[in-house]
Each structure stands twice: as structure tokens, then as C-alpha cells.
N, C-alpha and C positions, 0 to 999 in steps of 0.2 A: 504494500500500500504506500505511494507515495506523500500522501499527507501524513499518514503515522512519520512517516521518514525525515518528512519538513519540519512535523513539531519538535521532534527528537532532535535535529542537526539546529533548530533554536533554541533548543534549552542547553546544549551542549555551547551554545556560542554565548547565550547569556552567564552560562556557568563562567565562562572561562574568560565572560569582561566585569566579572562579579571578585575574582579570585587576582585579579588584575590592580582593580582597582583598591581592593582592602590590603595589598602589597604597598601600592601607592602612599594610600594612608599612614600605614606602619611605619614606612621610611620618613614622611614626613614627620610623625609623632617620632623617632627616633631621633630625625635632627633637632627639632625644637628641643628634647630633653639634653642633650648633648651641647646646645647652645652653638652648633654649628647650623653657617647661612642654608636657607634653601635654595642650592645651586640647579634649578629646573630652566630649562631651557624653552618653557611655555611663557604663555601670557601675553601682553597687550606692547607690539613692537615698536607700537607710537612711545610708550613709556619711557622707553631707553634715552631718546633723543631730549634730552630736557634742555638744551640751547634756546637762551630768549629769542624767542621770533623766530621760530618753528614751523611756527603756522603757514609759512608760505606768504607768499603776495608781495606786493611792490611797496606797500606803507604810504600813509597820508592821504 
């Protein structure tokens, strides 16, 4: 049966972004306790750039 097969190969994919992600967490909760940085390479790449007048454009 194909749909038995589809549900099974989605619970096997949520299992394994479930098992993923509480890794994730762990390491995080690790470095906090450890008082070392969260060196993740995620997040928001506008952030990075903190130079006044960023924003773009000609001014005035």
C-alpha cells in the first residue's frame, strides 16, 4: 500500500527533524552553561553589517 508507505516514510522524517532539532537545543543549552559564544552560523545577514548608513541610498 502506498499511503501506509507515505505515512511511515513521514513519520520517519519527522522522527529524524524531531531528534535533530533536541541535539540542536542541547548544544545550545550546553554552550550557555559553559558561558561559551553561540558560534551558529544562522540568523539574520542584514545583522552582521552594523556600519552607519547601511541602509543604502544617496542621502538628503
Amino acid at each position: 500500500m502506498a499511503k501506509n508507505e507515505s505515512a511511515r516514510a513521514r513519520q520517519e522524517r519527522l522522527a529524524a527533524e524531531l531528534r535533530a532539532n533536541l541535539q540542536k537545543r542541547k548544544a545550545q543549552a550546553r554552550a550557555r552553561r559553559a558561558g561559551d559564544a553561540d558560534c551558529r552560523d544562522e540568523g539574520i545577514a542584514a545583522a552582521k553589517d552594523t556600519k552607519p548608513g547601511a541602509e543604502g541610498g544617496e542621502g538628503g
